[in-house]
NUPA-936638 format. One record per residue (C-alpha): residue number from 0; residue in one letter; x, y, z. Coordinates in pm, whole numbers, padded with zeros to 5 digits, m for minus. Example, Ala and Ser with C-alpha at 12.3 -4.5 7.8 and 13.67 -1.06 7.14 Angstrom:
% residues 2
  num  residu      xx      yy      zz
    0       A   01230  m00450   00780
    1       S   01367  m00106   00714
***
This chain:
% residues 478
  num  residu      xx      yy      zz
    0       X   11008   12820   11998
    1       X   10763   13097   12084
    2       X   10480   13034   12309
    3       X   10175   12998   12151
    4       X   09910   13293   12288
    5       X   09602   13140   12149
    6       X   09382   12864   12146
    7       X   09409   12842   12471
    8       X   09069   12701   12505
    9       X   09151   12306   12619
   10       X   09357   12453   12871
   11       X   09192   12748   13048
   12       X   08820   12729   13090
   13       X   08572   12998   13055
   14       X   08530   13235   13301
   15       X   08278   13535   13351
   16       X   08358   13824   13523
   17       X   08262   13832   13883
   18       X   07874   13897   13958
   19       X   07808   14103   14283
   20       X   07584   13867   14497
   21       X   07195   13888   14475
   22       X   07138   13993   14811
   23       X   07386   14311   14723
   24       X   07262   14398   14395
   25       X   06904   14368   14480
   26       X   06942   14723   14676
   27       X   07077   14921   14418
   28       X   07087   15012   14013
   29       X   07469   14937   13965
   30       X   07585   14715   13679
   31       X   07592   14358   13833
   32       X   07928   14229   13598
   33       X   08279   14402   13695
   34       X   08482   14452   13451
   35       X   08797   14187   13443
   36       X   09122   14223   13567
   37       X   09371   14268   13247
   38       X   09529   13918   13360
   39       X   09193   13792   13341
   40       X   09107   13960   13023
   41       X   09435   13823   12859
   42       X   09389   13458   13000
   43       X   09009   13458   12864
   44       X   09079   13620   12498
   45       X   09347   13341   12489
   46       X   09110   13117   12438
   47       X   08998   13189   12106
   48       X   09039   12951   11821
   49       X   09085   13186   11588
   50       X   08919   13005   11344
   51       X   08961   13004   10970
   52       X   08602   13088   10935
   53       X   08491   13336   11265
   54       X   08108   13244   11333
   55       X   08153   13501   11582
   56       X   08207   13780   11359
   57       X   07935   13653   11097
   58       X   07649   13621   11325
   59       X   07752   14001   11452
   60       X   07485   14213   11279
   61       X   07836   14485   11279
   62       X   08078   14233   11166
   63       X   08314   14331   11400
   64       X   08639   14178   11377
   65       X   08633   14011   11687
   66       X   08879   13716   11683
   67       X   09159   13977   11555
   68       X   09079   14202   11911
   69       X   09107   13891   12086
   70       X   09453   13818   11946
   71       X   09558   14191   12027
   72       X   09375   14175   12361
   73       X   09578   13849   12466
   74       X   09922   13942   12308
   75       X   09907   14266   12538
   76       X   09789   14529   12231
   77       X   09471   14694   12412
   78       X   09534   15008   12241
   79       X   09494   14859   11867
   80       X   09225   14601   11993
   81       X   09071   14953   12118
   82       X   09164   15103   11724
   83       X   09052   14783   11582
   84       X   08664   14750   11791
   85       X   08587   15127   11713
   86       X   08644   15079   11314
   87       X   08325   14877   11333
   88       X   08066   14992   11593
   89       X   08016   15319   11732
   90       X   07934   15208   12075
   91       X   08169   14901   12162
   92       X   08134   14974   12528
   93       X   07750   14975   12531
   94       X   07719   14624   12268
   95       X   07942   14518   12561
   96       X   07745   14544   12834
   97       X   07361   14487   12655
   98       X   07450   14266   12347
   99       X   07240   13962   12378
  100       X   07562   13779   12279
  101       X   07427   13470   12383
  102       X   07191   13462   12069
  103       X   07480   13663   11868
  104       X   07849   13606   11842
  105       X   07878   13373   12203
  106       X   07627   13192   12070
  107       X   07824   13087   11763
  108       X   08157   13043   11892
  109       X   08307   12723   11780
  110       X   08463   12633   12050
  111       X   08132   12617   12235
  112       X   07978   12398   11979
  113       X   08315   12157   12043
  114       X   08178   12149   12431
  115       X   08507   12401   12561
  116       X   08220   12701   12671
  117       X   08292   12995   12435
  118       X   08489   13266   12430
  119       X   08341   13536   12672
  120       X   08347   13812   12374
  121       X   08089   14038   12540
  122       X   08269   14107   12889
  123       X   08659   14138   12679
  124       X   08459   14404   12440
  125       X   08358   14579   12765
  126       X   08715   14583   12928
  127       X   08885   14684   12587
  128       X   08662   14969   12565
  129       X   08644   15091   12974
  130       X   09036   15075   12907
  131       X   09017   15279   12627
  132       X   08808   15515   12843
  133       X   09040   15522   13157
  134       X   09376   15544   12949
  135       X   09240   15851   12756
  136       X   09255   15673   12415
  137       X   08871   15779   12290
  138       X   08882   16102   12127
  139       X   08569   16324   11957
  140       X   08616   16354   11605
  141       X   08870   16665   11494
  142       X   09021   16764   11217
  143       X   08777   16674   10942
  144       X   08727   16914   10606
  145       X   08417   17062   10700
  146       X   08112   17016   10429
  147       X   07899   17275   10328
  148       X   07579   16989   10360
  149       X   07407   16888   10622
  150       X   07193   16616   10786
  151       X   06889   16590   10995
  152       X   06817   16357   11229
  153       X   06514   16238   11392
  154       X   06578   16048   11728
  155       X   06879   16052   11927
  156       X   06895   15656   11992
  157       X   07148   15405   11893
  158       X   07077   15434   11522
  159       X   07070   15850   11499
  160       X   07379   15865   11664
  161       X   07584   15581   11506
  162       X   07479   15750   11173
  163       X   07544   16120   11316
  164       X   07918   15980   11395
  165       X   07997   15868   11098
  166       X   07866   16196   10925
  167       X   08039   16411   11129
  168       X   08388   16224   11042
  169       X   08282   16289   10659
  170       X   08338   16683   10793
  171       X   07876   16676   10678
  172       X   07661   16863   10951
  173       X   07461   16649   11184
  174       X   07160   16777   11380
  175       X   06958   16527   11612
  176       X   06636   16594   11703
  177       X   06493   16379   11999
  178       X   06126   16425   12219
  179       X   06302   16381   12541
  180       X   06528   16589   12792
  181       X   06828   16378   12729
  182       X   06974   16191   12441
  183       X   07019   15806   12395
  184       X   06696   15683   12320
  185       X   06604   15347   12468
  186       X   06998   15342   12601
  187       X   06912   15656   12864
  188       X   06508   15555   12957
  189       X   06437   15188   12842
  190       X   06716   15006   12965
  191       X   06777   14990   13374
  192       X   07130   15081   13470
  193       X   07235   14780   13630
  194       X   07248   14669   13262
  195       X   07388   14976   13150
  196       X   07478   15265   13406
  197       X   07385   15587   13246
  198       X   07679   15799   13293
  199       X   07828   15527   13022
  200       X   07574   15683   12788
  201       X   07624   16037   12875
  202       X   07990   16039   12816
  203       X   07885   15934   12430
  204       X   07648   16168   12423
  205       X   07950   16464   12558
  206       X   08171   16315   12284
  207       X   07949   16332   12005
  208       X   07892   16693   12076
  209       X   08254   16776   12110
  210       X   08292   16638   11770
  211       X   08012   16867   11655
  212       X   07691   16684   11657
  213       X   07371   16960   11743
  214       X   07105   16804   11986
  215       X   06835   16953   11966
  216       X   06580   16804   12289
  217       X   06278   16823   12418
  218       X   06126   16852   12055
  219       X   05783   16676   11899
  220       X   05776   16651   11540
  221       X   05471   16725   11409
  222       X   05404   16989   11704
  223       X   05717   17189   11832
  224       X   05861   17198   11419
  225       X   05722   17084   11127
  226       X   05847   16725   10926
  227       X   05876   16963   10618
  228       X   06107   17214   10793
  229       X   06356   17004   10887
  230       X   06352   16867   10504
  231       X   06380   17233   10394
  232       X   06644   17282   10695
  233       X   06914   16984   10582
  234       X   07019   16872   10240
  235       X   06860   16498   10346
  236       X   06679   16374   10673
  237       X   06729   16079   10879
  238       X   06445   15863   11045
  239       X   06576   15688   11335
  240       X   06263   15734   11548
  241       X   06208   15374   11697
  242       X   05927   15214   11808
  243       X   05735   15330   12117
  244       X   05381   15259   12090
  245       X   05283   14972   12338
  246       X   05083   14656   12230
  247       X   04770   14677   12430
  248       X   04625   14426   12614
  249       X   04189   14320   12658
  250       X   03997   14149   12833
  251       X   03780   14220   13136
  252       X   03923   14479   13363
  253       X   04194   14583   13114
  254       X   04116   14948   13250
  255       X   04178   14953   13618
  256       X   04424   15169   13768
  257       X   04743   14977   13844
  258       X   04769   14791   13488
  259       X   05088   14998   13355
  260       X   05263   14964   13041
  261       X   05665   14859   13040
  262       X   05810   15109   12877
  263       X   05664   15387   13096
  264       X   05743   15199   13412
  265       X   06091   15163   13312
  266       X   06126   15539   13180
  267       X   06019   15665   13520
  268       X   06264   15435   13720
  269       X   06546   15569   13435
  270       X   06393   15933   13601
  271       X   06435   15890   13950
  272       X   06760   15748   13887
  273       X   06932   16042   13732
  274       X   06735   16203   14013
  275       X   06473   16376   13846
  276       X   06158   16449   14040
  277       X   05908   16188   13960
  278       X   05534   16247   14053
  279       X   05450   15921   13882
  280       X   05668   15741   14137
  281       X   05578   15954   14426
  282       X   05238   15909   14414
  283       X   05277   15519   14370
  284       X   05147   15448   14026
  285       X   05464   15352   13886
  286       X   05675   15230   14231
  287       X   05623   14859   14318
  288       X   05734   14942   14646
  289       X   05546   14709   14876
  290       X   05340   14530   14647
  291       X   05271   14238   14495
  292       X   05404   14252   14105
  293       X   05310   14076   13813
  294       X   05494   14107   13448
  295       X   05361   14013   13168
  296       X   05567   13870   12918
  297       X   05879   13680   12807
  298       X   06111   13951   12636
  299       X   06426   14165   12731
  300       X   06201   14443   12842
  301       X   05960   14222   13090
  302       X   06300   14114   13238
  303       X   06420   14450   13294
  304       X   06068   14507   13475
  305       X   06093   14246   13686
  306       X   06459   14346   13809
  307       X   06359   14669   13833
  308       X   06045   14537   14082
  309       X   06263   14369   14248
  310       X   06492   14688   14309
  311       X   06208   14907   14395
  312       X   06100   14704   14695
  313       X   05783   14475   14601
  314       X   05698   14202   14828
  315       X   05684   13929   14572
  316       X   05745   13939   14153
  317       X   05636   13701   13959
  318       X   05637   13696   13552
  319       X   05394   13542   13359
  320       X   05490   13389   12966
  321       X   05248   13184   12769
  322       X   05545   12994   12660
  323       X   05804   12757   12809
  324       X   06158   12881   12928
  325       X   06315   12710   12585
  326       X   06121   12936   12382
  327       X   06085   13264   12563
  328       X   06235   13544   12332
  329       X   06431   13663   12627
  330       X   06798   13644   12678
  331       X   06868   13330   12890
  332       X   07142   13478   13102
  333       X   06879   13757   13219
  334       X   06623   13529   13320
  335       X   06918   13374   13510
  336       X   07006   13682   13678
  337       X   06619   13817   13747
  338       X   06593   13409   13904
  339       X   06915   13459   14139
  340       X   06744   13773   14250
  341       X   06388   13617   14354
  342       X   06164   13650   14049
  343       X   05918   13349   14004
  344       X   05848   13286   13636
  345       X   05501   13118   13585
  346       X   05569   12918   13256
  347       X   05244   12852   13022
  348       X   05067   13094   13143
  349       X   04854   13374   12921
  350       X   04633   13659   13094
  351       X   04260   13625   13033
  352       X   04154   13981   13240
  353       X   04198   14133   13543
  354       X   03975   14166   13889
  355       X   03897   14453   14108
  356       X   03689   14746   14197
  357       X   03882   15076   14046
  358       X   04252   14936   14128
  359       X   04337   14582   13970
  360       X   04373   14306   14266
  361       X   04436   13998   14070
  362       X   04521   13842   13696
  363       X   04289   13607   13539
  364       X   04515   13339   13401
  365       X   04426   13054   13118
  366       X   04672   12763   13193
  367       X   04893   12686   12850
  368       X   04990   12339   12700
  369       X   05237   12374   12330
  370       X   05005   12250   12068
  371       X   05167   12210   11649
  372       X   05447   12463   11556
  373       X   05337   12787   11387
  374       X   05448   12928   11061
  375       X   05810   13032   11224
  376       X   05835   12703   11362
  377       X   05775   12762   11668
  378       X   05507   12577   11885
  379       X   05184   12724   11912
  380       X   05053   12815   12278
  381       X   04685   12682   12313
  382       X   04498   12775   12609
  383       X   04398   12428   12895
  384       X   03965   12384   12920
  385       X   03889   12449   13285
  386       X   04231   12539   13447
  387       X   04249   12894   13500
  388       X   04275   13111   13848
  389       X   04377   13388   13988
  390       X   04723   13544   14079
  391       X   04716   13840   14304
  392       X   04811   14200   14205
  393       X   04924   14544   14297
  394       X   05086   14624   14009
  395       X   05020   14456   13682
  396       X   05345   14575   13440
  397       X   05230   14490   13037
  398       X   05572   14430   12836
  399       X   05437   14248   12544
  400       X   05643   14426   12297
  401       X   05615   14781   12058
  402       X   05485   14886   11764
  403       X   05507   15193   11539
  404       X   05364   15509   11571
  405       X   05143   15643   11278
  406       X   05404   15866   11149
  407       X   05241   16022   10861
  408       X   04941   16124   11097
  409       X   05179   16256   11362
  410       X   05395   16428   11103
  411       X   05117   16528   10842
  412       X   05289   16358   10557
  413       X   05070   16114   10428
  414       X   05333   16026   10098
  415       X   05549   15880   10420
  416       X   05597   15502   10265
  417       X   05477   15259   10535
  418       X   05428   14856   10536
  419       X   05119   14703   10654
  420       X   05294   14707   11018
  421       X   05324   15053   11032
  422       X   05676   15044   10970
  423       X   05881   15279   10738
  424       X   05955   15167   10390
  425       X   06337   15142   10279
  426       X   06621   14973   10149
  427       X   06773   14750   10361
  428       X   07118   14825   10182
  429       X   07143   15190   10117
  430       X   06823   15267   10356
  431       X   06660   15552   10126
  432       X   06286   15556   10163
  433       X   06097   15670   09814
  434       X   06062   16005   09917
  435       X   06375   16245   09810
  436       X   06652   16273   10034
  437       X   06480   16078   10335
  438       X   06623   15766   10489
  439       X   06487   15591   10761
  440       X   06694   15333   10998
  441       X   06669   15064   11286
  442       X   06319   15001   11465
  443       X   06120   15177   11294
  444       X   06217   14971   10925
  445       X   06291   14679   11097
  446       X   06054   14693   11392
  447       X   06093   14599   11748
  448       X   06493   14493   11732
  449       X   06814   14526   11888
  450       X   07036   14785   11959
  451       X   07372   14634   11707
  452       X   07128   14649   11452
  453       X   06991   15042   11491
  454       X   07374   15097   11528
  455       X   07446   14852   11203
  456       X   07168   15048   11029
  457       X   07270   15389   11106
  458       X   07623   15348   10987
  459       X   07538   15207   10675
  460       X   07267   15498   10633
  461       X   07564   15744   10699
  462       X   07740   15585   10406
  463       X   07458   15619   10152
  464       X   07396   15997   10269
  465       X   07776   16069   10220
  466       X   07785   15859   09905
  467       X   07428   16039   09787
  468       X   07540   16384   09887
  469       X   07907   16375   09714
  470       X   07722   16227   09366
  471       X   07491   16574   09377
  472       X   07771   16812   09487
  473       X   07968   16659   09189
  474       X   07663   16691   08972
  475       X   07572   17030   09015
  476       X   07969   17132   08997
  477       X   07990   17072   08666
***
């Protein structure tokens, strides 16, 4: 009788990859995971149940077919679990490493709801697709029927370049325009490379454009070219912008020097790494190098800050959430990791203002208690009479989330559909927006989200384009 490969999982117990130690890590921006042995890699996707109904692969904003890679991955198949990964997500090797899968498909494995520890889906997707890389396997798109039409695209993050890919292997033109000096969005300047080492992004970026897609950097809409020309310049336009506009914080002292917001802390670090000069860093005003740090806030991006502080030098980091740990918005393995590597997290805690003559010196902090659940369900934070102080500051980092720009300000087209939020207005099927031949995709629809679902969006945006474009060649043929 033939062994049995799967369900492994009452046998063999979970097992992460192996974490470099804090004390290592803390001194340098490489990815703390490495990437499992193939033994180890075999032995773990083992463990699947392959389940007649895969939780895993419904709570994946992709869908990928996840328990059917495992089953390759285990039975020694690496190439078609490689085949099989790529036929849903552009990026398998990026949703590897940054994929809060502990929310996603980890989170809903049902062997971890049977008390076995799930299947560790994240760090197999990551080996699959670093093989894939090593043994030469991921090609550019070639030998498509070039189209006559083409596509432009505004931001080069996740969600313009999922959409871009799957354009270009229709044979349809694909230009991306993007504000910065290198592609990748919030992949390249938001997220620190011990999450994601950059050259992982680059290497995308290289393979897009040897399958044809035009970046176009360094570019401002609404200054350096017009919204209208690149409508008149593509036979439909993309909208893939993001979010980047910071929420602000008040109170007393919300102006002093030192008071920074996350995303341009973390953009600067993203700099100096690809070693770019910095003045920003130079001069101090974004290094935490020998100072005392405070975060504000309980998402992804205030835990990348507070690694990054760590990294950088400061003498102590601390991270402020008005919440408790069970309902911080924040992936529970990172606050883990930012822990191991000496971040204090001050739980119930909300700033009130901030003290000092020209440079901030100190947070004003209301003590928080959980009063009745809100309209999400979620308990309200309500601030304690009497029990605030002070917690000293250099460097006060604000990463209480994004919002949209004003788009049809910036861009001068005021028929732009937006929500009350500022977001764009489309279909969340086909993505089409109510002006002709514009389609707009991830953040900016959905608002501040996650990178599977700018990549979900942008491939399903590809789709309608194709499917859009084909139904008006076809028209004006006859």
């Amino acid at each position: 009788m033939a062994e049995q490969k799967m369900l492994k999982f009452v046998d063999i117990d979970r097992d992460m990859p192996n974490k470099r130690n804090s004390a290592d890590r803390n001194k340098d921006y490489g990815e703390i995971y490495a990437t499992y042995a193939k033994s180890k890699a075999e032995e773990q996707a083992s463990r699947c149940s392959q389940c007649g109904v895969p939780y895993c692969q419904n709570h994946c904003p992709l869908h990928n077919n996840i328990p059917d890679w495992l089953n390759l991955t285990a039975t020694n198949r690496l190439h078609e679990a490689y085949d099989l990964a790529q036929a849903t997500n552009t990026f398998p090797e990026i949703c590897g490493r940054i994929c809060p899968q502990d929310r996603l498909c980890e989170g809903n494995c049902v062997i971890e709801q049977s008390g076995h520890g799930t299947v560790t889906i994240g760090a197999i997707e990551k080996y699959i697709t670093d093989s894939a890389w090593d043994n030469g396997w991921v090609k550019p798109v070639s030998g498509v029927v070039e189209q006559p039409q083409s596509v432009g695209i505004i931001g080069a993050g996740p969600g313009g370049m999922a959409a871009a890919d799957i354009l270009r292997r229709a044979g349809i033109q694909a230009t991306i325009y993007d504000r910065n000096d290198r592609a990748g969005g919030l992949l390249t300047y938001g997220i620190p490379s011990f999450k994601l080492e950059k050259n992982i992004v680059m290497r995308r970026v290289k393979l897009l454009e040897e399958g044809g897609v035009k970046f176009i950097l360094n570019v401002n809409i609404g200054q350096d070219i017009q919204f209208h020309e690149i409508r008149e310049n593509h036979d439909a336009v993309l909208i893939a912008t993001g979010v980047y506009k910071s929420r602000n914080l008040a109170g007393p002292g919300a102006g002093l020097d030192g008071i920074v917001k996350a995303l341009d802390y973390l953009t600067a670090s993203n700099h100096l790494n690809f070693g770019d000069k910095v003045p920003q860093i130079e001069c101090g005003e974004m290094s935490a190098t020998d100072k005392k740090v405070v975060v504000i806030g309980g998402g992804d991006t205030a835990m990348d800050c507070v690694r990054t502080a760590v990294r950088q030098g400061a003498t102590s980091v601390k991270c402020l959430y008005r919440r408790d740990r069970a309902n911080m918005p924040g992936s529970q393995r990172e606050t883990q990791n930012a822990e191991e590597e000496g971040v204090e997290f001050v739980w119930l805690t909300a700033p009130k203002g901030f003290s000092g003559e020209g440079q901030v010196t100190g947070v004003r902090v209301a003590k928080m208690r959980l009063g009745a659940p809100d309209a999400t369900g979620r308990q309200s934070p309500e601030e304690i009479d009497g029990a605030d102080y002070t917690e000293d500051a250099d460097l006060v980092i604000k990463a209480l989330g994004f919002e949209p720009e004003d788009l049809p300000t910036l861009w001068d087209q005021p028929d732009l559909p937006v929500t009350d939020w500022g977001t764009i207005k489309a279909d969340f099927r086909t993505h089409r927006t109510s002006m002709d031949g514009v389609y707009a995709v991830g953040d900016i629809v959905r608002g501040a989200s996650l990178v599977v679902w700018a990549i979900a969006d942008g491939r399903e945006a590809a789709q309608s384009i194709i499917s859009d474009l084909n139904h008006a060649a076809a028209i004006a043929a006859q």
